[in-house]
C-alpha positions as CSV (number, residue, x, y, z in Angstrom):
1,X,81.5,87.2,113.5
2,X,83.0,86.6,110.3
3,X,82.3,82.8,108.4
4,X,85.9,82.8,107.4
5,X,89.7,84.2,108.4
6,X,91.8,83.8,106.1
7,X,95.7,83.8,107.7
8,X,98.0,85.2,105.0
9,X,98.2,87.4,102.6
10,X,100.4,85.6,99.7
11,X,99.1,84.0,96.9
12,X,97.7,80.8,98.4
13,X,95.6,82.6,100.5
14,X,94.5,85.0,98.4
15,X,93.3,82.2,96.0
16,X,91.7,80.3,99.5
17,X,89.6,83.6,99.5
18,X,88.3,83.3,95.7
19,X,87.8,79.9,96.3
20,X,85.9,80.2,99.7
21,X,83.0,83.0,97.8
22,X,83.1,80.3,94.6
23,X,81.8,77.6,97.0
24,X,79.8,80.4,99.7
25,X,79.2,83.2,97.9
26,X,77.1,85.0,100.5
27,X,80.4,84.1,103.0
28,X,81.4,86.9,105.4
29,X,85.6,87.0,104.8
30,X,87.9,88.2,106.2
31,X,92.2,88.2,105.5
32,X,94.8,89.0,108.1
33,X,98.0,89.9,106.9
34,X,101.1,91.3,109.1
35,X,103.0,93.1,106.6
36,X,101.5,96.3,105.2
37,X,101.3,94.9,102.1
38,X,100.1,91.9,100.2
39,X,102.5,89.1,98.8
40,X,105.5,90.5,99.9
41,X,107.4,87.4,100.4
42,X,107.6,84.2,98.7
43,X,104.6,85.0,96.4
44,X,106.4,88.4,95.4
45,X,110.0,87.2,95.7
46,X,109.6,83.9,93.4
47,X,110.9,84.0,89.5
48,X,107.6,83.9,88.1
49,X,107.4,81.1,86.3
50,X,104.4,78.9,85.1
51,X,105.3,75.1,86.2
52,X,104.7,72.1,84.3
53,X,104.6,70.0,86.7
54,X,107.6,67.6,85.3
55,X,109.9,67.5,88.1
56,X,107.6,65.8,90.9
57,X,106.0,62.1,91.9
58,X,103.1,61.0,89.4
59,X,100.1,61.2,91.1
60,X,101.2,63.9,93.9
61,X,99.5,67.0,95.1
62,X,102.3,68.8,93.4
63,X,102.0,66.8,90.1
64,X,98.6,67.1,89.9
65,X,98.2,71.0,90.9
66,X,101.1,72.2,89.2
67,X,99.4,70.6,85.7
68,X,96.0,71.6,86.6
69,X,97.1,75.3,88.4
70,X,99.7,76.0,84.9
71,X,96.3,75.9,82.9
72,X,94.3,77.7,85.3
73,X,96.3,80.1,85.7
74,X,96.9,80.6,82.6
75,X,93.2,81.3,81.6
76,X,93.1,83.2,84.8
77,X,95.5,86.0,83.4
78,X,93.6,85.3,79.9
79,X,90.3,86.5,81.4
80,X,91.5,89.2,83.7
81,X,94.7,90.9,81.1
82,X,97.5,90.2,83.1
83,X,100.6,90.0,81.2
84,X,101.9,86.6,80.6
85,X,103.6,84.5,78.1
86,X,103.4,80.4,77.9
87,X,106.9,81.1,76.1
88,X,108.0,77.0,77.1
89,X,111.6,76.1,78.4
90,X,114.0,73.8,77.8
91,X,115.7,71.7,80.7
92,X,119.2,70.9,79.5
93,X,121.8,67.9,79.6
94,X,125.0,69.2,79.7
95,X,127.0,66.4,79.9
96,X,126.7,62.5,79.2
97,X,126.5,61.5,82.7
98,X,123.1,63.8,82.9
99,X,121.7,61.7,79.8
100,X,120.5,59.0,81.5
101,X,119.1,61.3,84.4
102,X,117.5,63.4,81.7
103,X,115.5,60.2,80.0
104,X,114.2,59.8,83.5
105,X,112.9,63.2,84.1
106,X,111.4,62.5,80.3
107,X,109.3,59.5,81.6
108,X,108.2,61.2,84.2
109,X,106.6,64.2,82.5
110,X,104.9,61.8,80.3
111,X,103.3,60.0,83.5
112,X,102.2,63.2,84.5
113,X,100.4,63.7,80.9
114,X,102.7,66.4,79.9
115,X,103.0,67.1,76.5
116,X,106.3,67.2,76.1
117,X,109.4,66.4,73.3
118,X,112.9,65.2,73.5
119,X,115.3,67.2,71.3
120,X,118.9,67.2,71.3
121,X,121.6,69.5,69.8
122,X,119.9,71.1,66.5
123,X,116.6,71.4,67.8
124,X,117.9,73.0,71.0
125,X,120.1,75.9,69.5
126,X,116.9,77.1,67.5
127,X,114.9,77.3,70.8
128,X,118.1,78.7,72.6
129,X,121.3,79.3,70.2
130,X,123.6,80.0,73.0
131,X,123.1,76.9,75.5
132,X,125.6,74.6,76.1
133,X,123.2,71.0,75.5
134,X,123.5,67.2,74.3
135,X,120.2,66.8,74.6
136,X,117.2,68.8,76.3
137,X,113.5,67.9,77.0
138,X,111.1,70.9,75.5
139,X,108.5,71.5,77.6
140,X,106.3,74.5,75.9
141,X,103.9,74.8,78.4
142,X,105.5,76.5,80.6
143,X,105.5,80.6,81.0
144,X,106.1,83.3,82.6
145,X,103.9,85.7,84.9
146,X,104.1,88.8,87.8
147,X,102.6,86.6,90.8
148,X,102.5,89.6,92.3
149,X,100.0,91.1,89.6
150,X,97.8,88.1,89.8
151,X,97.7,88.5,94.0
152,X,96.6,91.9,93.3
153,X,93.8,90.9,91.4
154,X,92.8,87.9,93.2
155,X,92.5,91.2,96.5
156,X,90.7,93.3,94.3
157,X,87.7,90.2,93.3
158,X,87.7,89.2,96.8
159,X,86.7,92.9,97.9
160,X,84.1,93.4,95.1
161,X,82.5,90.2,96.5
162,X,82.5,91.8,99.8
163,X,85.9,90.1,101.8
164,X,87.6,92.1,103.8
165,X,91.7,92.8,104.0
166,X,93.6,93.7,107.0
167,X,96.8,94.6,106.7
168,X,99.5,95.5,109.3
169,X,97.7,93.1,111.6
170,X,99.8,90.5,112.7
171,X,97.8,87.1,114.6
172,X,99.1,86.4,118.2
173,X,96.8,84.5,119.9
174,X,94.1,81.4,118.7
175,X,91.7,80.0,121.1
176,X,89.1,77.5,119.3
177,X,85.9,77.3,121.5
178,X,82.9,74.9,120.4
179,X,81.0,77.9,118.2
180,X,83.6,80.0,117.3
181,X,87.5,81.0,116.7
182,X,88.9,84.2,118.6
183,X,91.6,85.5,116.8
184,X,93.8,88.1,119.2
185,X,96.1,89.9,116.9
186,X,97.8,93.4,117.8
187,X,95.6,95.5,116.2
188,X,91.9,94.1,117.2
189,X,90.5,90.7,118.3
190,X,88.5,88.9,115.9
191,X,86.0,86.2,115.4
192,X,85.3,83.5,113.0
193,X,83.6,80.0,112.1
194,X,86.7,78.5,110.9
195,X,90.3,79.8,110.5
196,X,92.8,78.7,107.6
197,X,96.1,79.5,107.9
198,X,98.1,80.1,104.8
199,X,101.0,81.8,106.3
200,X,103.9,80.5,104.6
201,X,107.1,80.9,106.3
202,X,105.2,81.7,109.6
203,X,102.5,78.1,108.7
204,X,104.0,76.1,111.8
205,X,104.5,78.5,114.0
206,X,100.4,79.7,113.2
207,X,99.4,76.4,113.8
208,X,101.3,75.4,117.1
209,X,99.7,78.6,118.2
210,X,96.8,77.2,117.3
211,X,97.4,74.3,119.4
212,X,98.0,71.7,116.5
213,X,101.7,69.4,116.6
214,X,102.6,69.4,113.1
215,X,105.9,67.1,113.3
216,X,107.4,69.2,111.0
217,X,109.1,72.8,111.1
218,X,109.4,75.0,108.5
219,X,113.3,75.6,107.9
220,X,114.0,78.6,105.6
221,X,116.0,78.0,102.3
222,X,117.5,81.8,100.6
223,X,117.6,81.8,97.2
224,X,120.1,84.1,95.6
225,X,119.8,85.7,91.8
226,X,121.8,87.6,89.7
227,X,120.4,89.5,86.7
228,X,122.3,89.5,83.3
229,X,123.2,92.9,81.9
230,X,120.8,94.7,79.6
231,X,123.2,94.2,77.2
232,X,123.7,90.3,77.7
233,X,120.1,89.2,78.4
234,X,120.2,88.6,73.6
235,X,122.2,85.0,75.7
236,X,118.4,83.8,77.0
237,X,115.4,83.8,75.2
238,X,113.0,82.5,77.4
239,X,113.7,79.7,80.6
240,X,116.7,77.6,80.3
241,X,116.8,74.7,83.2
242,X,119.7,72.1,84.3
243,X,118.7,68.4,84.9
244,X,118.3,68.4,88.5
245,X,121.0,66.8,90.7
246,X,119.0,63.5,91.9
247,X,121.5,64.1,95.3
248,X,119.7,67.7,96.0
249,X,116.7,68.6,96.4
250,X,116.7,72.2,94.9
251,X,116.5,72.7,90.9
252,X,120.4,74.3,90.5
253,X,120.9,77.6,88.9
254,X,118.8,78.5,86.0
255,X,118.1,81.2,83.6
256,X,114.7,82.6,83.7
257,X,113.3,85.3,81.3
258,X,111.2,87.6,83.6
259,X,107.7,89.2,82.0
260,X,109.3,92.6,82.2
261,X,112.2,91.6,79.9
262,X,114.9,90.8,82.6
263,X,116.6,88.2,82.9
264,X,117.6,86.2,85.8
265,X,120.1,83.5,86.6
266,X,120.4,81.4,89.5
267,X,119.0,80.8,92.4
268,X,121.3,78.9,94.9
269,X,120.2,77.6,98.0
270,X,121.2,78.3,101.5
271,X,120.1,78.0,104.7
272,X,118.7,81.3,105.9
273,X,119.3,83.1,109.8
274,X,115.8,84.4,109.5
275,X,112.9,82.9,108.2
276,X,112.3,86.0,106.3
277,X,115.8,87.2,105.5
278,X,116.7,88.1,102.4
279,X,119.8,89.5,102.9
280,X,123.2,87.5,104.1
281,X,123.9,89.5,107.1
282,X,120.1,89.2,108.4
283,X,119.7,87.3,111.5
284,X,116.8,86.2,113.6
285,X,118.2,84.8,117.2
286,X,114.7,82.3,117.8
287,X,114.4,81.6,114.0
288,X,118.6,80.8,114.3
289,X,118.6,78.6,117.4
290,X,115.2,76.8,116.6
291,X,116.7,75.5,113.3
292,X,119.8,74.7,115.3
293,X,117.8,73.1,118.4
294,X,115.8,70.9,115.7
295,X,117.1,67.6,115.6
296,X,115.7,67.0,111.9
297,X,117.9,69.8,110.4
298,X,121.1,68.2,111.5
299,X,120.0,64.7,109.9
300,X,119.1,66.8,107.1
301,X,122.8,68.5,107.0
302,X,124.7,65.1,107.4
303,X,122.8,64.0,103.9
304,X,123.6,67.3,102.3
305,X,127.0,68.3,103.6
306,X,128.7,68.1,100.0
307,X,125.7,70.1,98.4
308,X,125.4,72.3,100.9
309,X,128.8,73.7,101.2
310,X,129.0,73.8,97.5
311,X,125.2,76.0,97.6
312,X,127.8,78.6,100.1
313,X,130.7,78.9,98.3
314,X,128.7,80.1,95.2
315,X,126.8,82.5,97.6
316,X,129.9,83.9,98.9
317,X,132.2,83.6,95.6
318,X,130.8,85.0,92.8
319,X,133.3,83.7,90.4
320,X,131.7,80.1,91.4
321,X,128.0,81.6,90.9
322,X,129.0,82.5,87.3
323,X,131.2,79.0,87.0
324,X,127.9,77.1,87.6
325,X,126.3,79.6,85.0
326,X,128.9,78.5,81.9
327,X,127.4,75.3,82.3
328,X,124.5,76.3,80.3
329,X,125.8,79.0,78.3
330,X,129.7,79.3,78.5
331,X,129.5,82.6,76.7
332,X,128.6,84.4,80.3
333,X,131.6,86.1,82.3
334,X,131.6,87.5,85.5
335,X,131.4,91.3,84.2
336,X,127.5,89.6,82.5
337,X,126.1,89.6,85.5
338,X,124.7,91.8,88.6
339,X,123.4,91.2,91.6
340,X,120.0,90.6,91.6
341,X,116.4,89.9,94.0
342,X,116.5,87.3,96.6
343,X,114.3,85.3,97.6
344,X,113.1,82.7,101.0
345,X,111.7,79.3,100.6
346,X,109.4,78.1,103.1
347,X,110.5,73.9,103.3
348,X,109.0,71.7,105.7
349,X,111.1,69.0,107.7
350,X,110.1,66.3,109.1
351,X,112.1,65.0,112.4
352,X,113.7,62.2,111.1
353,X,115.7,64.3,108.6
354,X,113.5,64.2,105.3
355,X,112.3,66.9,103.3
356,X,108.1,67.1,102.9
357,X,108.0,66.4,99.3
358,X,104.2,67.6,98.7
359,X,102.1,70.0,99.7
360,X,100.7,69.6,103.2
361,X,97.4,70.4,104.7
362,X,96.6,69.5,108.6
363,X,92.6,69.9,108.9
364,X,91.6,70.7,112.7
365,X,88.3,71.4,114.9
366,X,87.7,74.9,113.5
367,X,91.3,75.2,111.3
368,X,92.6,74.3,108.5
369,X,96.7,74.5,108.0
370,X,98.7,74.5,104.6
371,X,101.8,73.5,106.3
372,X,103.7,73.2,103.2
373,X,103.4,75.6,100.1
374,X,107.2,76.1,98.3
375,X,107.5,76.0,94.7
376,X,105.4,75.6,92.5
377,X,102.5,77.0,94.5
378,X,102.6,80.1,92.4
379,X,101.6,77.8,90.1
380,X,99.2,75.7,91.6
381,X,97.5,78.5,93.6
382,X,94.0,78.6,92.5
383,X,94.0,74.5,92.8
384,X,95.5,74.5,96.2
385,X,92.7,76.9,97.4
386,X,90.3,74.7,95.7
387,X,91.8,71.6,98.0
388,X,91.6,73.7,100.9
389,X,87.8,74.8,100.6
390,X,87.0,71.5,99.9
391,X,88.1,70.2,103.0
392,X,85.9,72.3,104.7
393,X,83.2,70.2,106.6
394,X,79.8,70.3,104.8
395,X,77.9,70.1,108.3
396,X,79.7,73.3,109.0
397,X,78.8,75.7,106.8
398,X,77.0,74.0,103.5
399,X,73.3,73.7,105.4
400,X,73.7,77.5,106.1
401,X,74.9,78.7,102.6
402,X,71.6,76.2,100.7
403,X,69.3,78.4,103.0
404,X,70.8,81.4,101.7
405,X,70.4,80.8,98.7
406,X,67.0,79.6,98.9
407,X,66.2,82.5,100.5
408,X,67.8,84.7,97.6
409,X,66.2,82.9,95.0
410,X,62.5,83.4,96.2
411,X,63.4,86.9,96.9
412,X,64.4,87.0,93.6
413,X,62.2,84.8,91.9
């Protein structure tokens, strides 16, 4: 019987673990994770970047973690040696229709106690000579990081502290009885106190399983890069950003200096046949006809139908992909650029049509869901495991854990 079981083996649930041992360090852990690997898709598919926290409400989960989690992180990878670099970014007017739009991203970083400068067309070719800009907001604490690297090490501390990490072991079944969960998966069944399920693209599914309605279904979003030549990548120094369009709810193609020197451009944004397909021709017949069957998406596709078609054409037409690139820097041809990663975001939608802005946590009996982790989770990783732990009931487990400890210290003492 293990204390904890951990669904997921991304970064949100890696950081659950380090949280869970922070608040019960004599916890018995345990992590499930289906693929034979750890954070192999949006944790390990993302571009890496350290968030700010500009783009989203004052006073949101996202706001919040992404401001908290960019400093935590931070001094995460500080303590620990992981390569990283708070190299800032600029997110760039192009045109003076986008001015206005830009002042209003601007007031909204300062409400979110961001520490951040207005600069306009001197200022912003010293940060980044070859960007197309009338004006730009610098925001230098943002950075760049492997996510992957940090999921690694958040594995490696949950082991020392005596978790355990299944991998290849995909959950099937969850049955919550009064005292305990059984958790039937295809390798073994296990059992637990309390479940948490972090499994991204998979998070709805887990918790209908569970036997918890959700109103919302996760509809998966592929993000499409292409990587600048060797050659080319003197064109970015470090994260170049449009203003988002206030009509989409995606960030438009960007430029993104990875920690390994690469440098990527884009992503775009469509809708994906499988909920982990990375590839255009990947298909998935339930993941395809349960998007199709869900009456949200089409409210969804009605509001988006200009966007959206536009988000398609530059997937299939890579002339467009590089159009939407010379917007920023004009210097970039077609011959700049190569394909690059891809990538699937895990967005919640709600049935009347609208996108779940924040992140989402659905607490049950003996369960705890994060039912909605995109971008910037990366980011605010080790503060959404924070939220999740301390949602956990005190009756549950915090009377056990103070005898413990008592019982350690007078051992000890």
């Amino acid at each position: 019987m293990y204390d904890f079981a951990i669904i997921g083996g991304g970064i949100v649930g890696l950081s659950t673990g380090l949280a869970l041992y922070d608040r019960f360090p004599n916890a018995k852990v345990l992590l499930l994770e289906k693929e034979d690997q750890l954070a192999q898709h949006q944790t390990g598919r993302n571009s890496g970047v350290i968030h700010s926290g500009i783009y989203y409400k004052p006073g949101s989960f996202k706001a919040r973690f992404a401001r908290e989690g960019s400093r935590s992180m931070t001094e995460f990878c500080q303590i620990h040696n992981i390569d990283h670099d708070i190299c800032g970014k600029v997110i760039v007017a192009t045109t003076k229709e986008e001015l206005l739009l830009l002042d209003n991203l601007y007031e909204r970083g300062l409400q979110n106690e961001l520490a951040i400068k207005k600069i306009y067309q001197e200022e912003l070719k010293e940060i980044e000579p070859h960007v197309n800009g009338l004006a730009a907001i610098h925001v230098p604490m943002a950075g760049i990081v492997n996510y992957k690297q940090v999921s690694e090490k958040f594995a490696e501390i949950i082991r020392e502290k005596g978790g355990v990490i299944q991998l290849g072991t995909k959950v099937e079944k969850i049955t919550e009885n009064s005292d305990e969960v059984i958790i039937e998966t295809n390798k073994d069944i296990y059992k637990a106190k309390l479940i948490i399920n972090c499994s991204g693209l998979q998070s709805d599914r887990m918790a209908k399983i569970a036997g918890y309605k959700t109103d919302m279904k996760i509809i998966p979003f592929r993000g499409e890069y292409y990587k600048l030549k060797p050659e080319k990548r003197y064109l970015v120094k470090n994260l170049i950003y449009p203003v988002p369009n206030p009509n989409f709810p995606f960030l438009g193609v960007h430029f993104t200096r990875m920690i390994d020197g690469e440098i990527d451009a884009g992503p775009n944004a469509v809708l994906s046949f499988k909920r982990e397909g990375y590839r255009k021709k990947d298909f998935n017949a339930k993941d395809f006809f349960e998007v199709m069957g869900y009456s949200g998406f089409w409210k969804l596709a009605r509001k988006y139908m200009g966007e959206g078609l536009e988000e398609m054409s530059r997937s299939f037409s890579k002339a467009r992909f590089v159009a939407s690139l010379q917007e920023l820097i004009p210097e970039i041809e077609e011959d700049d650029v190569v394909p690059g990663p891809t990538g699937v975001r895990a967005q919640a939608l709600k049935n009347d049509g609208s996108l779940v802005d924040d992140f989402h946590i659905v607490v049950g009996k003996k369960s705890i869901h994060v039912c909605n982790a995109p971008s910037p989770a990366a980011t605010a990783s080790i503060e959404i495991g924070k939220e999740v732990v301390k949602r956990i009931p005190d009756h549950l487990f915090e009377k056990n854990s103070k005898i413990i400890n008592n019982l350690l210290e007078e051992k000890h003492g």
